[in-house]
DOVEX-227064 format. One record per residue: residue number from 1; residue in one letter; x, y, z of N, C-alpha, C in turn. Coordinates in steps of 0.02 Angstrom, whole numbers, plus 50000, padded with zeros to 5 digits. Example, Ala and Ser with C-alpha at 12.3 -4.5 7.8 and 13.67 -1.06 7.14 Angstrom:
BEGIN
+-----+---+-------+-------+-------+-------+-------+-------+-------+-------+-------+
|   k | r |   n_x |   n_y |   n_z |  ca_x |  ca_y |  ca_z |   c_x |   c_y |   c_z |
+-----+---+-------+-------+-------+-------+-------+-------+-------+-------+-------+
|   1 | A | 50660 | 49716 | 50390 | 50615 | 49775 | 50390 | 50660 | 49835 | 50390 |
|   2 | S | 50642 | 49888 | 50354 | 50684 | 49947 | 50357 | 50645 | 50002 | 50394 |
+-----+---+-------+-------+-------+-------+-------+-------+-------+-------+-------+
END
This chain:
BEGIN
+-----+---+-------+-------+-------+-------+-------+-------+-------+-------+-------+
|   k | r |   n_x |   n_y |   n_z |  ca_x |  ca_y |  ca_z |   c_x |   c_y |   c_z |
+-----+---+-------+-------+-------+-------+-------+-------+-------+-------+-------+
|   1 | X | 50043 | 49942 | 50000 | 50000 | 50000 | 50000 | 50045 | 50061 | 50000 |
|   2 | X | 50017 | 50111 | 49961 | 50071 | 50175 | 49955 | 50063 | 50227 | 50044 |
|   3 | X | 50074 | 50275 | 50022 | 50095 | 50320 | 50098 | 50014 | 50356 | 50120 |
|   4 | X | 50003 | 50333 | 50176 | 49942 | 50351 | 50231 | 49901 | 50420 | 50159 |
|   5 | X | 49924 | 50460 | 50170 | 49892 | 50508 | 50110 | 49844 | 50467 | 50074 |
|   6 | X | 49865 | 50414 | 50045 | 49813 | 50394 | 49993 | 49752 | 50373 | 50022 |
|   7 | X | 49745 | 50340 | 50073 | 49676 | 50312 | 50102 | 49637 | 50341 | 50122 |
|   8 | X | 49582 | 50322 | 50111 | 49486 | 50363 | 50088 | 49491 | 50404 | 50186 |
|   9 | X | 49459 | 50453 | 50176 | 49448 | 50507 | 50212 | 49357 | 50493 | 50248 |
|  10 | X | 49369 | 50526 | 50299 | 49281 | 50521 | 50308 | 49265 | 50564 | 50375 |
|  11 | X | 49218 | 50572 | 50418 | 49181 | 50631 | 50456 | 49250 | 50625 | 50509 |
|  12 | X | 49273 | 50548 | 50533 | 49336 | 50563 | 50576 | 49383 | 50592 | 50566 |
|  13 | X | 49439 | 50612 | 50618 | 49508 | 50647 | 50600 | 49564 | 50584 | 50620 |
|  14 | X | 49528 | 50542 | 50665 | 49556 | 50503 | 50720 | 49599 | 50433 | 50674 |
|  15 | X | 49657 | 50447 | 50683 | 49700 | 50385 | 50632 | 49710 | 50357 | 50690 |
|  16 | X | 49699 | 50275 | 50664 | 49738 | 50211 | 50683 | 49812 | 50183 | 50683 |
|  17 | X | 49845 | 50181 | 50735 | 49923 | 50154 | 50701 | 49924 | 50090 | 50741 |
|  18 | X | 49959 | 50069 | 50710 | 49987 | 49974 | 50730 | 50040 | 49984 | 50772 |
|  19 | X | 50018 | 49964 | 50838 | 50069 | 49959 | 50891 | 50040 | 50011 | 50953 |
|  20 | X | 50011 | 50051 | 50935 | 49975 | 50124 | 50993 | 49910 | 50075 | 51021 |
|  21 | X | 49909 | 50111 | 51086 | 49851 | 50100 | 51133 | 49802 | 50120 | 51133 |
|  22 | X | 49724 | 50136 | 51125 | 49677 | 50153 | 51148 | 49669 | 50130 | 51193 |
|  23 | X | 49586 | 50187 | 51210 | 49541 | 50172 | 51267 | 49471 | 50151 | 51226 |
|  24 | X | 49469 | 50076 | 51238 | 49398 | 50048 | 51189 | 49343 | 50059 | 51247 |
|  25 | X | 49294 | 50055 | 51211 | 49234 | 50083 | 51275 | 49194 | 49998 | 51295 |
|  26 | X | 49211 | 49947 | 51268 | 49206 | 49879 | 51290 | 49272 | 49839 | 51311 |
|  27 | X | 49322 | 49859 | 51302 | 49374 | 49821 | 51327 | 49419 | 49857 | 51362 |
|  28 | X | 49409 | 49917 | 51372 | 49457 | 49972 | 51405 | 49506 | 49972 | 51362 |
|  29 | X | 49596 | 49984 | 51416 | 49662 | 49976 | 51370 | 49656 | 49940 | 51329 |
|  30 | X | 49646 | 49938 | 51257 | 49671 | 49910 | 51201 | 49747 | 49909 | 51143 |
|  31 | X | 49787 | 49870 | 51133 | 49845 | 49888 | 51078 | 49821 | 49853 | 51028 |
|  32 | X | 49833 | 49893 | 50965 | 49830 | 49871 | 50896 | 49900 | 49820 | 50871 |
|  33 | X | 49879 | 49782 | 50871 | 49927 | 49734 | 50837 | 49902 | 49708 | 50781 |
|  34 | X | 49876 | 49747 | 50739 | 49880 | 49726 | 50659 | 49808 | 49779 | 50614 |
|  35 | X | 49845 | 49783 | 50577 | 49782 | 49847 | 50529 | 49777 | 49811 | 50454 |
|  36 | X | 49741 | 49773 | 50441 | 49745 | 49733 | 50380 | 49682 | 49768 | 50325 |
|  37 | X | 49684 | 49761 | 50268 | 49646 | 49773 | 50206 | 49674 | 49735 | 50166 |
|  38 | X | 49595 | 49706 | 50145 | 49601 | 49612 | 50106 | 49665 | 49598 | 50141 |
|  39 | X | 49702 | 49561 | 50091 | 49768 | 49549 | 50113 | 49830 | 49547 | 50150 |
|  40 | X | 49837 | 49631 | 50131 | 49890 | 49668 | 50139 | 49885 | 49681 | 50210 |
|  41 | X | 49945 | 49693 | 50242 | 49925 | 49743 | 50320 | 49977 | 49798 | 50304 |
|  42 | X | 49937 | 49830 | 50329 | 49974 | 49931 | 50357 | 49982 | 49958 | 50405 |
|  43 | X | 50017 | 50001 | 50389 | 50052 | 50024 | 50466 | 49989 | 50075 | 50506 |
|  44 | X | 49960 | 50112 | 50467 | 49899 | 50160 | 50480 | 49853 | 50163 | 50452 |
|  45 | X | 49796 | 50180 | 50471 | 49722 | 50190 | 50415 | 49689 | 50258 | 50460 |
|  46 | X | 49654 | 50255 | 50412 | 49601 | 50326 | 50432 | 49541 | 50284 | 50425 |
|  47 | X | 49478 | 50319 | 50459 | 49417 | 50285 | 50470 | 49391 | 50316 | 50389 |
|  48 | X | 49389 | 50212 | 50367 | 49356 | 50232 | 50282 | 49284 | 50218 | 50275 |
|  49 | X | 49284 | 50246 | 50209 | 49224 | 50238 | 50178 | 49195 | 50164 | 50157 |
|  50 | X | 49133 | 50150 | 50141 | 49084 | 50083 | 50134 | 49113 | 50039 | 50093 |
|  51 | X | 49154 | 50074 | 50050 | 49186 | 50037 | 49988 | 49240 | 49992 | 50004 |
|  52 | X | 49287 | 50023 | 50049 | 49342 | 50011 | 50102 | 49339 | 49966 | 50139 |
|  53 | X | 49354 | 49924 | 50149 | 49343 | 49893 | 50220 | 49445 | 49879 | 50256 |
|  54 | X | 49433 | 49903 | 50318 | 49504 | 49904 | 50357 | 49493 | 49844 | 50390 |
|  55 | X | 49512 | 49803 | 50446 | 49510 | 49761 | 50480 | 49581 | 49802 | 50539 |
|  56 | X | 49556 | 49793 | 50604 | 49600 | 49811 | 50649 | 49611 | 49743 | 50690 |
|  57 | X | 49650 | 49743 | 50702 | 49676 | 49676 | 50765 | 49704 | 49683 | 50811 |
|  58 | X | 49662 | 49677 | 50868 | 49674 | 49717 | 50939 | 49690 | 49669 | 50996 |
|  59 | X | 49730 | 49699 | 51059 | 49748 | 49637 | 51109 | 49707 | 49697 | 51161 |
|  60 | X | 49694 | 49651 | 51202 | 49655 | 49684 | 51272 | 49662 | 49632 | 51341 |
|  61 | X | 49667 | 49665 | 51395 | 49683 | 49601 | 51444 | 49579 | 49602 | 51453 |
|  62 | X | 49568 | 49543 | 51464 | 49476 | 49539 | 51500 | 49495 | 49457 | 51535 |
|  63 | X | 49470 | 49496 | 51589 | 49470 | 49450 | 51653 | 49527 | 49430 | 51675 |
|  64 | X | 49560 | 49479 | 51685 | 49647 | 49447 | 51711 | 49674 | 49403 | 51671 |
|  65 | X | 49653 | 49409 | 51604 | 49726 | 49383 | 51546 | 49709 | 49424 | 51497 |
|  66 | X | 49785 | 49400 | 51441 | 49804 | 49441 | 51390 | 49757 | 49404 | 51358 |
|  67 | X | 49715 | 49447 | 51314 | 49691 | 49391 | 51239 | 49695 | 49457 | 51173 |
|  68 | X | 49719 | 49410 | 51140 | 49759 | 49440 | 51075 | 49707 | 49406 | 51000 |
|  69 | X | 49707 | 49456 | 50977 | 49651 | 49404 | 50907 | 49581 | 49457 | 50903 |
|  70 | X | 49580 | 49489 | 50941 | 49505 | 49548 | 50927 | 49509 | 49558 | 50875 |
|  71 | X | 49442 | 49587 | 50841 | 49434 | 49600 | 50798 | 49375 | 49650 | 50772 |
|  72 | X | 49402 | 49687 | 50746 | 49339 | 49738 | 50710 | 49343 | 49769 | 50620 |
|  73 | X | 49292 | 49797 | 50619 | 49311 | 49838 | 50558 | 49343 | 49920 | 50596 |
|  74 | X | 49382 | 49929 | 50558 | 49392 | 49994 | 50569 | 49335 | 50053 | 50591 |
|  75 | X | 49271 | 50055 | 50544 | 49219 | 50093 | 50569 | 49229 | 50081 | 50648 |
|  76 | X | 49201 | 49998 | 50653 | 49180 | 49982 | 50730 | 49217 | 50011 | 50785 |
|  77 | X | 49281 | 49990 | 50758 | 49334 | 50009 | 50807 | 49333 | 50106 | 50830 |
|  78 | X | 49336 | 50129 | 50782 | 49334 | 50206 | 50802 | 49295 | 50213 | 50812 |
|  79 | X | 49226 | 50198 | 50838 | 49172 | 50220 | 50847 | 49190 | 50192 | 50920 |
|  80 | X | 49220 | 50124 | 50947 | 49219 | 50110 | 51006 | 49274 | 50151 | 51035 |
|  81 | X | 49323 | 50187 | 51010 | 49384 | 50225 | 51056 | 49389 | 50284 | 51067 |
|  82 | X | 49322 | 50320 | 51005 | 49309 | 50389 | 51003 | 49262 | 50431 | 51060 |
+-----+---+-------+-------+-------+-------+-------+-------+-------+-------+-------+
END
């Protein structure tokens, strides 16, 4: 994938990066460990459009362990950290 610039724009400002923490509003502390589209994975995305689809892959501790493997679409996800 070419440089963050190119990917679809939309009402958010709020970019995703692979490796940074949120605050998810169902899992609390969250880290991104993986930002995939189809295939490919990237280092960042911006919250895209319908056409788009991002996939984020998130680790969160719930219930006193690590579990690694979450999953959302990008929409979902910024809507849960925003």
């Amino acid at each position: 994938m070419g440089d963050s610039d190119d990917l679809p724009g939309s009402d958010s400002d709020l970019a995703i990066e692979h490796g940074e923490t949120y605050d998810h509003s169902e899992h609390g502390q969250v880290k991104v460990t993986g930002i995939w589209k189809g295939v490919e994975q990237v280092d960042k995305a911006h919250h895209a459009n319908e056409k788009d689809t991002f996939i984020v892959r998130y680790s969160a501790e719930i219930n006193g362990e690590e579990v690694d493997g979450l999953t959302d679409t990008l929409d979902e996800f910024v809507a849960a950290v925003e």
